[in-house]
VOGU-3710 file (C-alpha; in Angstrom, 3 decimals, decimal comma):
1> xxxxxxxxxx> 0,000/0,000/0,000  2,309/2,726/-1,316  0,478/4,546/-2,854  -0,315/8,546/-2,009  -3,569/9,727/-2,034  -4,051/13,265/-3,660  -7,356/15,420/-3,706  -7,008/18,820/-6,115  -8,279/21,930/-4,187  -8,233/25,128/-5,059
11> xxxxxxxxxx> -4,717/27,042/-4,098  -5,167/29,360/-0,712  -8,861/27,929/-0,225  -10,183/26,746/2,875  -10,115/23,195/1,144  -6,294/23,410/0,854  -6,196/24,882/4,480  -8,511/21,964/5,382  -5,706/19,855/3,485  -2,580/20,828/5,279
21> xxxxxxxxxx> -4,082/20,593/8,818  -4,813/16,682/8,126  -1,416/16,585/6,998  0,270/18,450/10,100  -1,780/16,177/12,589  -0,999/12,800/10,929  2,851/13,659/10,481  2,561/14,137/14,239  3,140/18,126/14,309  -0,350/18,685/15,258
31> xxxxxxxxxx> -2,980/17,033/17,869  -6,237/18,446/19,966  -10,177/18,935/19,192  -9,005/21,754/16,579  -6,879/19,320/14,847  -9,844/16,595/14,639  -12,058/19,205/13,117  -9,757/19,160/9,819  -11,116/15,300/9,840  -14,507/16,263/10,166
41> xxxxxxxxxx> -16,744/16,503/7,032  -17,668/13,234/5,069  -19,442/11,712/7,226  -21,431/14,354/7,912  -22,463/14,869/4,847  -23,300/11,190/4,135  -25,442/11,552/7,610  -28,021/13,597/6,052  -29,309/10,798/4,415  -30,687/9,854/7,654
51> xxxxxxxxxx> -32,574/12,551/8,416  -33,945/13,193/4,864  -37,913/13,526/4,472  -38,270/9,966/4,075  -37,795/9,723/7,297  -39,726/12,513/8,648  -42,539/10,531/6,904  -42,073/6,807/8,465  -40,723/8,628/11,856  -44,073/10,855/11,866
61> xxxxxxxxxx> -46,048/7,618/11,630  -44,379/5,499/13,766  -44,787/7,838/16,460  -48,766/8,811/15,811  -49,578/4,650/15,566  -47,393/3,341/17,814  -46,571/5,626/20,413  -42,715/4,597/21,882  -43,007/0,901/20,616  -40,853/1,214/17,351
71> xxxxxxxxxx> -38,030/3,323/18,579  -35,683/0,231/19,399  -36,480/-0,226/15,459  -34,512/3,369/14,844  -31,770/2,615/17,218  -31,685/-0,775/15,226  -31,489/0,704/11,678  -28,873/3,727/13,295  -26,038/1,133/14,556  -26,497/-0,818/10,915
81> xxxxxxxxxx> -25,705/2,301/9,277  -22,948/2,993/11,602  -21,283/0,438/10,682  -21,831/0,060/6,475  -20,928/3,659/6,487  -17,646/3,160/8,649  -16,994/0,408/6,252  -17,698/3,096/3,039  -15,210/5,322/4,378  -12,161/2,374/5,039
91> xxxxxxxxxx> -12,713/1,461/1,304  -12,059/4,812/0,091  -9,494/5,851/2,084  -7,616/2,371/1,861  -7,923/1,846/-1,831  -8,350/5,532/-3,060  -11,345/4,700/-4,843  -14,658/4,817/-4,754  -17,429/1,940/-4,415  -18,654/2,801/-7,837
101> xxxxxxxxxx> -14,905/2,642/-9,530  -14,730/-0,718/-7,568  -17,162/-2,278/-9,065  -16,431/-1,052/-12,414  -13,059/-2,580/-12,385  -13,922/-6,109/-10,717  -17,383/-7,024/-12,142  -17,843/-8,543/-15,511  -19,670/-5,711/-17,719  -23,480/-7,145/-17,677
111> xxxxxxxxxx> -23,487/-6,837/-13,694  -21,355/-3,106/-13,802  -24,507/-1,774/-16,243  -26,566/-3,384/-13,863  -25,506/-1,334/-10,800  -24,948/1,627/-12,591  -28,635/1,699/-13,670  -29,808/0,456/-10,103  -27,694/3,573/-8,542  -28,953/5,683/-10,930
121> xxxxxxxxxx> -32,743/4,429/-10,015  -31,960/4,961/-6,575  -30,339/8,494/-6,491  -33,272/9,292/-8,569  -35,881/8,287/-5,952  -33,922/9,459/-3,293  -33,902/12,891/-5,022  -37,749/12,746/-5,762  -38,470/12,492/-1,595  -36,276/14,602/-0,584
131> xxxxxxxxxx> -36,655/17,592/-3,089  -40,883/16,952/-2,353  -39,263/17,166/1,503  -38,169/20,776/1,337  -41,380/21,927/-1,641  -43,582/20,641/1,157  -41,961/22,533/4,267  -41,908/25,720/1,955  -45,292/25,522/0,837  -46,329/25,006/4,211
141> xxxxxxxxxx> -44,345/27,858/5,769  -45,088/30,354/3,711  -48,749/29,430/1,654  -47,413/29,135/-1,333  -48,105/26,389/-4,327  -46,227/23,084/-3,640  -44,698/23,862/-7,535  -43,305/27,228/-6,496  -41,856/25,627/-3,523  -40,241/23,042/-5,640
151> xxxxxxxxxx> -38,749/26,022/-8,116  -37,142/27,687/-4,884  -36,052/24,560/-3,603  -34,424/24,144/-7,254  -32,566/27,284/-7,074  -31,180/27,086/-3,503  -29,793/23,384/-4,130  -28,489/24,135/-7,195  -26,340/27,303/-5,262  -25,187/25,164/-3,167
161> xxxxxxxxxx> -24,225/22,818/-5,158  -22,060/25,844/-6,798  -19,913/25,924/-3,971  -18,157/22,454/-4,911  -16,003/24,676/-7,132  -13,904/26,235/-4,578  -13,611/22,480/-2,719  -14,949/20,112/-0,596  -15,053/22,153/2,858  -17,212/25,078/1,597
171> xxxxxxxxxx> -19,691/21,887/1,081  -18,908/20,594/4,594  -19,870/24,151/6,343  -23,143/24,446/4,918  -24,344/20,683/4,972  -23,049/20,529/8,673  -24,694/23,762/9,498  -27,879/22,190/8,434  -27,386/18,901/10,442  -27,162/21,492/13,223
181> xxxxxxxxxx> -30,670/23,391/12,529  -32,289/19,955/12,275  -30,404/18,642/15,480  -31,751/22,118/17,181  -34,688/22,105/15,792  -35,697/18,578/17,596  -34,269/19,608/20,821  -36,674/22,365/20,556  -39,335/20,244/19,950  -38,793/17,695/22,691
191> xxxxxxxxxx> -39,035/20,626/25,182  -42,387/21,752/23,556  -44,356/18,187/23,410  -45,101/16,094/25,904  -43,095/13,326/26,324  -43,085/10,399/28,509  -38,861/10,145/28,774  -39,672/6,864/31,200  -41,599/5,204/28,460  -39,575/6,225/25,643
201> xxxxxxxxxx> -36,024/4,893/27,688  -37,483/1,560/28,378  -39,082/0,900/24,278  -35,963/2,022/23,026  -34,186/-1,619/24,479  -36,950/-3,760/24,406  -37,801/-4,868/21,467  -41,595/-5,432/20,126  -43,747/-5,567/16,818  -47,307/-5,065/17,648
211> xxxxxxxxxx> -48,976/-5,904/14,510  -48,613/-6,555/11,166  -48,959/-2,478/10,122  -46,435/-2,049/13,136  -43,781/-4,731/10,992  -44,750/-2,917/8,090  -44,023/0,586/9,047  -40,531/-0,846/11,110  -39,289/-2,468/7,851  -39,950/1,345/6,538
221> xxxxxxxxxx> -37,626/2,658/9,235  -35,109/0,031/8,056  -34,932/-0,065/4,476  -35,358/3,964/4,258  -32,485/4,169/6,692  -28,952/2,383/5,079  -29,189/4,258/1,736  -28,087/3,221/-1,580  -26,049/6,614/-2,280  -25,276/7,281/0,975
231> xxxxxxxxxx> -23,075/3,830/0,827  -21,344/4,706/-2,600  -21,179/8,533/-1,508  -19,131/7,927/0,956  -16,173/6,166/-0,414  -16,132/8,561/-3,130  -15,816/11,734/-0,330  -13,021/10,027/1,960  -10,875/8,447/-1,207  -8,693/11,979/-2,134
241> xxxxxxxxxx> -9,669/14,235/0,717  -6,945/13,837/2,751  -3,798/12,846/1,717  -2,041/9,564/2,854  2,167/8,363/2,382  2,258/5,084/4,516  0,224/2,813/6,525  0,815/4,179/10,139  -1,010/7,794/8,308  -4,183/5,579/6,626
251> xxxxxxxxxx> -4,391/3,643/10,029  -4,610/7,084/11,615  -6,842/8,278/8,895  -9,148/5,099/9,379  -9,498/5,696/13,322  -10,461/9,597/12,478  -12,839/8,592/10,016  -14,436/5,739/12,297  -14,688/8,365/15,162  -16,707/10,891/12,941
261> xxxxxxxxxx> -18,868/8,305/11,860  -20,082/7,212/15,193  -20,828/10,916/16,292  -22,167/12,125/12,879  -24,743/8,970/12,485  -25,688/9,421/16,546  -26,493/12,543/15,795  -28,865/11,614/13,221  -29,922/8,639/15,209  -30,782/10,704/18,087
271> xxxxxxxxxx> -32,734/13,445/15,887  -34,783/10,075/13,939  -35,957/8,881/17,944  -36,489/12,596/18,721  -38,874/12,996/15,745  -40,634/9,589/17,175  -40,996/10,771/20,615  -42,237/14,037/19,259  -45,047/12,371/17,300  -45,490/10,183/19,923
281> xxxxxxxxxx> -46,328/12,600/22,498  -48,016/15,307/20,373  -50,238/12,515/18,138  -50,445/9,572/19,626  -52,926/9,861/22,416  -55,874/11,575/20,444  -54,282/11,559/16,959  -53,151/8,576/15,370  -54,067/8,748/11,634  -51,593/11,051/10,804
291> xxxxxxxxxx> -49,827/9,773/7,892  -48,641/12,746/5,999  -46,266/15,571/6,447  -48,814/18,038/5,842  -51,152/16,308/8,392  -48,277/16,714/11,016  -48,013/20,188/10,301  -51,807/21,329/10,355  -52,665/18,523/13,358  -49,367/20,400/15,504
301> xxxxxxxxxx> -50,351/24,120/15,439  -53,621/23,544/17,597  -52,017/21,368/19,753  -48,723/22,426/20,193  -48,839/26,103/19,281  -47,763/27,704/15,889  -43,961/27,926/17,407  -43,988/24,089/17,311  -45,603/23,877/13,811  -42,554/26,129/12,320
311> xxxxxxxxxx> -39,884/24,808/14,334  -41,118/21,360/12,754  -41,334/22,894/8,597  -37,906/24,822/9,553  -36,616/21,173/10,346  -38,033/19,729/6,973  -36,751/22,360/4,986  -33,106/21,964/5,994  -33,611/18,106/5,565  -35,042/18,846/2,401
321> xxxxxxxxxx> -32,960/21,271/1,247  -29,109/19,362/2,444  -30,323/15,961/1,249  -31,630/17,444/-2,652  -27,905/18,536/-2,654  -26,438/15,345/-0,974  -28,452/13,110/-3,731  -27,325/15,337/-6,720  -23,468/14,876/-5,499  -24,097/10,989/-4,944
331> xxxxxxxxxx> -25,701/10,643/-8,764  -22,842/12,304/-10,194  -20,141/10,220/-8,627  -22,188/7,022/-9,128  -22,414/8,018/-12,855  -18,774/9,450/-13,321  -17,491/5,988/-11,332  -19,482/3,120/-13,435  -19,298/5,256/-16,552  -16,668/7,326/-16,703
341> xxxxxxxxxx> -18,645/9,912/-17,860  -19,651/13,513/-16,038  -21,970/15,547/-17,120  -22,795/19,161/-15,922  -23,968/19,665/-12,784  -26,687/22,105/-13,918  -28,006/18,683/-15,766  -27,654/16,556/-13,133  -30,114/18,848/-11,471  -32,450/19,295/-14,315
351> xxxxxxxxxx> -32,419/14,996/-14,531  -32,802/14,331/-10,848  -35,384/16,679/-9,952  -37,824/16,146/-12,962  -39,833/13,101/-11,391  -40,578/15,238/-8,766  -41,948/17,703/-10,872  -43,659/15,131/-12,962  -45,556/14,093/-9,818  -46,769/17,135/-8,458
361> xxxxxxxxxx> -48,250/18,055/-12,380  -50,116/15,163/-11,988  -51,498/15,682/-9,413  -49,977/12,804/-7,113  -50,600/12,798/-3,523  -46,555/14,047/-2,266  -46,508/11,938/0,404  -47,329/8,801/-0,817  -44,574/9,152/-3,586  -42,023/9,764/-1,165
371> xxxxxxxxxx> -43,533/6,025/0,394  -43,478/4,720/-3,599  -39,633/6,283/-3,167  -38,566/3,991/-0,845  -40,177/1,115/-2,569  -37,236/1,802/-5,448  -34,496/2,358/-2,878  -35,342/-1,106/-1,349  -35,201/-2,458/-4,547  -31,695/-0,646/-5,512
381> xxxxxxxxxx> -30,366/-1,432/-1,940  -28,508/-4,730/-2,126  -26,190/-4,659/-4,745  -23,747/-1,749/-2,942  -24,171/-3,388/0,177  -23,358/-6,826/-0,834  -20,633/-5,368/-2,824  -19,084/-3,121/-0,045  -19,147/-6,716/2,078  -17,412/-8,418/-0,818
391> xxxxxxxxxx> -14,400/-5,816/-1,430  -13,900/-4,744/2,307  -13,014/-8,956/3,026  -10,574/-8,852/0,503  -7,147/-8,983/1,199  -5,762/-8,830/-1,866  -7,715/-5,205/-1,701  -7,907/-4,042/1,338  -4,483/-5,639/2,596  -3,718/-5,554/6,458
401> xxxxxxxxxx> -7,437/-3,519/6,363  -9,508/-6,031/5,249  -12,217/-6,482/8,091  -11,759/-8,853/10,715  -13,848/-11,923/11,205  -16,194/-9,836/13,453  -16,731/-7,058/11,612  -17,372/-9,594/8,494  -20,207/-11,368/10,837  -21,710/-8,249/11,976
411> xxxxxxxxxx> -21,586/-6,759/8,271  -22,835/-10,244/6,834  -26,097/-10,001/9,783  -26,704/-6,341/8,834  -26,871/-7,163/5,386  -28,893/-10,425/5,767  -31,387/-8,416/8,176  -31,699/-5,249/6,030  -32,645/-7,465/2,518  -34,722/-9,905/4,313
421> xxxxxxxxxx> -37,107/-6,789/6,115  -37,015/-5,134/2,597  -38,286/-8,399/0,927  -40,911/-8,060/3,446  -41,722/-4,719/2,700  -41,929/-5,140/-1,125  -44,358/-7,722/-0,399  -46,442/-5,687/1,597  -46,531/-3,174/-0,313  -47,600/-5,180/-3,301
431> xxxxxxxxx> -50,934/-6,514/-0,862  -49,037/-10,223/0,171  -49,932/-10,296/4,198  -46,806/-11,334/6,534  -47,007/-14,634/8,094  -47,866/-14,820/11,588  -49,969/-11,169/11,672  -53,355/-10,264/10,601  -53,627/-8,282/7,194
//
């Protein structure tokens, strides 16, 4: 493993600032909190993924129906992710290429064409619920037509996506100052409704599936939670960001990375069980047919007060907002790394966000495409994961990195768990009743 990692960032940007403070704290001439921060970024980014409006929608329900029951569910689906996104990051940063690239250069051509359309299927539907996300929050907010919050939603993505050109950490910043308006805006929230923090300790350990709606909605948790880009998106943001001359630096590198991971995706773990406690104790009592966002919205500002109701849409819109741009970046690395092929990013916006434009012309109910969404993104879902499984054990890849016999097991269960609950949910969805549970 000789070889050095390079990333290309603008000269005297923050990126090559960024850059050079890595490099000072893994030659040992640097060390401290400050120093860590220069580590910070990836997996923050790829942690918006789990706090995208497809989850506001299954989180929302889980709450309203089931009051605390599911949350062991979301603390389930959180320490999966942990992990397949910990496991995203080694590849990159051990192999200097992304998932995508992998699999280009190791799978006969049928299956490459394969993935590449199944990525490109599932940054598509990931892009259609979480561009409806932020058009609902701002239609909401401020009474206007869903389409003309989908048009501003268009344009503010699309800036942000701009910044990209002067580096990675001006993309960094702004996704991880949205992380922290959703993060606040749940902490708000649990102060405002009333929650039962006895209840909600004791469901979040003990695990239980009421009914067959209740396995329904927790396979929903699941399968929207480890998401197809997120898992090639990350590999693709660790693999030239920092650069690496030995092993002792990438083993240093690797135990940064695996640190960020576990505090980025508890972050977004904790704000998931804070939006089910939230709809737990504002809907669940009196309330529990709330099934869409809007719903929330309109059912919280009587209850709750109109503070609660905005602090809620401010929430979405970030989500909405950070994620759009999150699931543009992952489409054009999954298409530049089976392909070989970029296009403009101004198309890659145009492409990604027309089904959700499509759908609200129509006249399709929002929130039931964003469910229809995660129908696809079950579909698209085991190919990178079984993949990531498959070059991670590799030695002959991966070298002295290649995971251990645990993490293999516990990789090879999350996988096995995750497919087998979306299974289930594909057949529920298309009207086959589960075993063992009434219909």
């Amino acid at each position: 493993m000789s070889r050095v990692t390079e990333t290309v960032v603008p000269r005297g940007s923050l990126s090559e600032r960024t850059v050079s403070a890595a490099r000072q704290v893994l030659e040992g001439r640097h060390s401290g909190l400050r120093a860590y921060l220069a580590f910070a970024g990836p997996a923050v980014i790829a942690s918006i993924a789990y706090m995208d409006p497809g989850n506001f929608a299954t989180n929302i329900q889980a709450g309203a129906k089931y009051g605390y029951a599911l949350l062991w569910v979301v603390l389930a689906a959180n320490l999966i992710a942990m992990l397949f996104q910990a496991l995203s990051a080694k590849l990159g940063i051990v192999t200097g290429r992304n998932l995508a690239e992998m699999c280009r250069d190791h799978f006969p051509q049928p299956v490459v064409w394969a993935m590449w359309a199944a990525g490109e299927m599932a940054a598509m539907a990931t892009d259609l619920a979480e561009f409806l996300g932020g058009a609902i929050g701002l239609s909401l907010l401020f009474h206007v037509p869903l389409l003309a919050g989908m048009a501003v939603t268009a344009v503010v993505t699309y800036g942000v996506l701009m910044f990209e050109r002067s580096g990675f950490r001006p993309i960094e910043l702004i996704i991880g100052g949205m992380v922290s308006v959703i993060a606040l805006c749940y902490v708000v929230e649990l102060f405002i409704a009333p929650v039962d923090w006895a209840a909600a300790a004791v469901h979040l350990v003990l695990p239980q599936i009421p009914d067959g709606g209740a396995l329904l909605l927790s396979v929903g948790i699941i399968g929207a939670t480890v998401m197809p880009h997120a898992v090639y998106l990350h590999s693709g943001l660790t693999q030239a960001r920092t650069p690496v001359h030995n092993d002792a630096e990438r083993r240093k590198l690797l135990r940064f990375s695996n640190q960020e991971v576990i505090i980025a995706l508890a972050v977004a773990g904790l704000v998931n069980i804070a939006m089910v406690m939230m709809a737990s104790g504002a809907f669940h009592a009196g309330y529990t047919d709330v099934e869409e966002i809007e719903t929330a919205y309109h059912t919280l500002t009587p209850l709750l007060g109109i503070g609660a109701a905005a602090v809620f849409l401010l929430s979405l819109i970030a989500s909405g907002i950070s994620s759009s741009t999150v699931g543009t970046m992952a489409g054009q690395m999954i298409m530049q790394g089976f392909l070989r092929f970029r296009v403009p990013i101004v198309v890659r916006r145009l492409v990604t966000m027309l089904p959700a434009f499509i759908v609200v012309a129509v006249g399709a109910n929002a929130t039931s495409s964003l469910v229809i969404s995660q129908v696809v993104l079950s579909i698209a879902l085991p190919l990178p994961m079984i993949s990531l499984l498959i070059f991670t054990s590799r030695r002959d890849i991966m070298g002295q990195f290649a995971n251990s016999r645990l993490t293999f097991l516990a990789a090879l269960l999350g996988t096995a768990l995750v497919l087998l609950l979306n299974i289930f949910f594909i057949l529920q969805i298309f009207g086959l009743p589960m075993p063992g549970f009434a219909a």
